[in-house]
N, C-alpha and C positions, 0 to 999 in steps of 0.2 A: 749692106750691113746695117745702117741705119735705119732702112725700113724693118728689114727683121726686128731690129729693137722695140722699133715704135708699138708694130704688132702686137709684142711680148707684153708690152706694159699695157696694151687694153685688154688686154685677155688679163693680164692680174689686177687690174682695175675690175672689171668686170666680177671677174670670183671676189675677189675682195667685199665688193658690195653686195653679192647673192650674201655671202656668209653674214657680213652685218644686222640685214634685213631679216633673215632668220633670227636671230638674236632678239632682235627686238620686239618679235611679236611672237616671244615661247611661250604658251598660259604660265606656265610656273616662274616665268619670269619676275621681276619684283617691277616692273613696269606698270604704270598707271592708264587704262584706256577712257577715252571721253568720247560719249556719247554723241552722235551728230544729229540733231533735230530734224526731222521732215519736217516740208513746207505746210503740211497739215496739221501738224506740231505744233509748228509755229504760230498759225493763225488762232489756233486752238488758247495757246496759252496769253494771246493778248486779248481774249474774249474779256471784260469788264462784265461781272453780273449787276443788273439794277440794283439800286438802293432801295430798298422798302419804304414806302408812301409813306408820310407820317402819321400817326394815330388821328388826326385831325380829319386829313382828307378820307380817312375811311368811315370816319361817322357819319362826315355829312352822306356820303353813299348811303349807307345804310338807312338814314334818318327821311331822303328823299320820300317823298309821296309822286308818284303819278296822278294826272290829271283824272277825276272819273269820267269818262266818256258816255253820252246818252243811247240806252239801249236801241237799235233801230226800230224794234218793235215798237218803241212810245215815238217814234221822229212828227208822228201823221195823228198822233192823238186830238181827238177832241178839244174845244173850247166850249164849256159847258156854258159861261156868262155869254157870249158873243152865239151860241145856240137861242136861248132862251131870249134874247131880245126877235128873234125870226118869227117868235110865235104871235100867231094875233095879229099880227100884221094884216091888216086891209089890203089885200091882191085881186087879181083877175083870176077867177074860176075855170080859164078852159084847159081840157082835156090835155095833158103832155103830149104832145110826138111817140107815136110805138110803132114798133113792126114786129112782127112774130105774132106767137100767141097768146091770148088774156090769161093761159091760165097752166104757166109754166111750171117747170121744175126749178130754173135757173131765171133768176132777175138780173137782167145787167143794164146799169145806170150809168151814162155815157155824159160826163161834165164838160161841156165846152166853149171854146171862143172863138168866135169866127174872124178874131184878126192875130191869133196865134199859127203860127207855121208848122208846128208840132199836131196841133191839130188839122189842119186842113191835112197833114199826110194820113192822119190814123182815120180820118173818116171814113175815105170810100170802102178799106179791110175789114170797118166795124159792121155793114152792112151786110157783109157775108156771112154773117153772123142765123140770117134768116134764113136762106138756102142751106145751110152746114145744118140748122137746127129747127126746122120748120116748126113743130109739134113742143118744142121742149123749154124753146129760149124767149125770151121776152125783152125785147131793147126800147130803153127810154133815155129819150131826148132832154135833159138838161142844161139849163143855161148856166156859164160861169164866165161871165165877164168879167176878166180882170182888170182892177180900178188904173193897171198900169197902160191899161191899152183902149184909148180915148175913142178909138170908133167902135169896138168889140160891144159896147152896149146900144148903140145906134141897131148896129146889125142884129143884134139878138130880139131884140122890139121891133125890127121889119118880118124879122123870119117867126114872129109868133102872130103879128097881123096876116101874115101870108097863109098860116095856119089856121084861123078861121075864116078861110075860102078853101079848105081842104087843100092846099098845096102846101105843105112844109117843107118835105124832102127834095121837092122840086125847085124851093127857092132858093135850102140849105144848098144843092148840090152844085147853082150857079156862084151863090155867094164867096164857098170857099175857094172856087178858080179864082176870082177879085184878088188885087192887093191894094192899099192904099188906103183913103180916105172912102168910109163908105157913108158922103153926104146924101142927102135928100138926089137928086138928078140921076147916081148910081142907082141907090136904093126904089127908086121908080122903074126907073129903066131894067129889071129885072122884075119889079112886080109886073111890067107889059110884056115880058119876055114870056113869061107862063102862064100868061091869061088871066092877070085876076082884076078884077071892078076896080080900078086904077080912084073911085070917088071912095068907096069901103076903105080901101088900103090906107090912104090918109088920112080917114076919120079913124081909125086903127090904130093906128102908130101915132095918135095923140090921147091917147086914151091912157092918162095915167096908173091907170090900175095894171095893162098890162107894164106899163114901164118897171111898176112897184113888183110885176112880178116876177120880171126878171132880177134886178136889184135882189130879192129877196131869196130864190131860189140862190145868185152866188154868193149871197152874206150866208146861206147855210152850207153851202159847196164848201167856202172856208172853214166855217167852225166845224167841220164834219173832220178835217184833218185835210184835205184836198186843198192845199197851197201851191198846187202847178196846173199848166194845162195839157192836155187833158189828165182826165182822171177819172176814174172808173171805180164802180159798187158790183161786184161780182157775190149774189148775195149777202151782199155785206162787208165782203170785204174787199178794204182801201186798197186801188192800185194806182200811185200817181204817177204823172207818165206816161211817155212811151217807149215799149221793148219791142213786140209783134205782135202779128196778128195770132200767132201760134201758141205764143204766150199766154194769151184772153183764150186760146181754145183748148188750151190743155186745162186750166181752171174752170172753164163750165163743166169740161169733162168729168173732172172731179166732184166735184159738185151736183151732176146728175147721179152720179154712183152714190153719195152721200145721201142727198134725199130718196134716191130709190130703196135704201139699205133702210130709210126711218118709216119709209112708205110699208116696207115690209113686216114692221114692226108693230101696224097699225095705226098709225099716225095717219091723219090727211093729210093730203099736198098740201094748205095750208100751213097746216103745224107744223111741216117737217121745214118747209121755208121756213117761218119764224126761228126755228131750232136752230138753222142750221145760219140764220144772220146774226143770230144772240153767240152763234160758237164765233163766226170769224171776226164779230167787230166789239171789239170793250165797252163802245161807246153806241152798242144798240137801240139801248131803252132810247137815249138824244134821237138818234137816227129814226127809230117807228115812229116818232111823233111831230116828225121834220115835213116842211114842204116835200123833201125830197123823195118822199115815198107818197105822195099824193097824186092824186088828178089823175088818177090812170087802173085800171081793174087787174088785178096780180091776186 
């Protein structure tokens, strides 16, 4: 009996509370509902927007200047004062270093140091230069010893003594394998290497004039805009540096197309060179009256 009871009253427990429940969520009820926030809700509404900068910090923004940066096109310009002392200078007359032809389309001026590592890599590429271009190119040897590197001008006064015994590129070729100190004992010991009048060689390489003429060719290598080594005149125009060999051949390439196209025009080869040095370098008129276009038939 008591269980039956107990039954009875969760069964009216039970309905009791369905009916409440009802009750309480009727829309027309006079019951109040409150909304439950999502968690995205929530995050949402403790967001804090920034304060606005005050007027101060926005002027100076606005008031800021940028630094002007130097256009790269001027980085290799000319020194027109440090030019003009090159001129008149007392030097030794012989013939520059060439290979190719006297009487190209395309002039390349090859500036270098022979105790530079940049240079001893672009040399042996620069001489493909003849083979790629036999008829067209004309490569000249200049010296640019830079005042940083204490044997580079030793060397450059051997390898121009070596040059009037007809061997340059045969002494250049030994030299740039060298590293080190290139004293007197070295520098001998390579001019026996290739043959040359070992008593000449040292009356040579005391001969101030050529010393002055190397001095002088890299006092105008610098004021030309060529303040690295190597550095290159691809009619005229400053390449300093080294990139490739591919690099120096896709600008003569242009270059021949260039004077071919003024050739057409009626121009001489001469002219069309001059034209075509006067377009690539600002500072031409300096440059045609430079050691650095002398001693040599172009």
């Amino acid at each position: 009996m008591r269980k039956e009871l107990a039954v009875i009253l969760i069964i009216l427990a039970f309905g009791v509370g369905v009916v409440i429940g009802r009750i309480s969520f009727q829309p027309n009820s006079g019951a109040k509902t409150v909304p439950v926030k999502t968690k995205i809700e929530k995050k949402t509404a403790r967001v804090v927007k920034p304060k606005p900068r005050p007027a101060r910090h926005v002027a100076r923004r606005i008031q800021h200047k940028p630094v002007a940066r130097r256009p790269a096109s001027s980085r290799y310009r000319a020194d027109p004062a440090a030019m003009k002392k090159t001129f008149g200078v007392k030097v030794a007359t012989d013939p520059s270093p060439t290979e190719g032809t006297t009487r190209p389309l395309v002039l390349v001026i090859e500036m270098s140091d022979f105790q530079c590592p940049v240079c001893k890599r672009a040399y042996p590429p620069m001489k493909q230069l003849k083979k790629d271009f036999p008829t067209q190119v004309e490569l000249v040897f200049k010296q640019l010893p830079l005042p940083m590197h204490r044997y580079a001008l030793p060397g450059a006064v051997a390898s121009m003594a070596a040059a009037r015994q007809g061997k340059f590129w045969q002494y250049a070729d030994i030299l740039f394998t060298k590293w080190g100190r290139f004293e007197e004992p070295m520098l001998e010991g390579i001019a026996r290497q290739v043959g040359l009048n070992l008593a000449r060689f040292r009356k040579d390489v005391a001969d101030p004039l050529l010393k002055a003429r190397a001095q002088t060719e890299s006092a105008a290598g610098l004021a030309i805009g060529a303040r690295g080594t190597p550095s290159f005149l691809i009619n005229g125009k400053l390449q300093v540096g080294w990139a490739s060999y591919q690099s120096i051949k896709y600008d003569v390439n242009r270059e021949i197309k260039a004077v071919k196209a003024l050739m057409a025009q009626g121009k001489t080869r001469h002219q069309a060179l001059i034209e075509r040095i006067r377009a690539n370098n600002p500072d031409a008129d300096l440059l045609l009256k430079s050691i650095l276009m002398k001693y040599f038939k172009w």
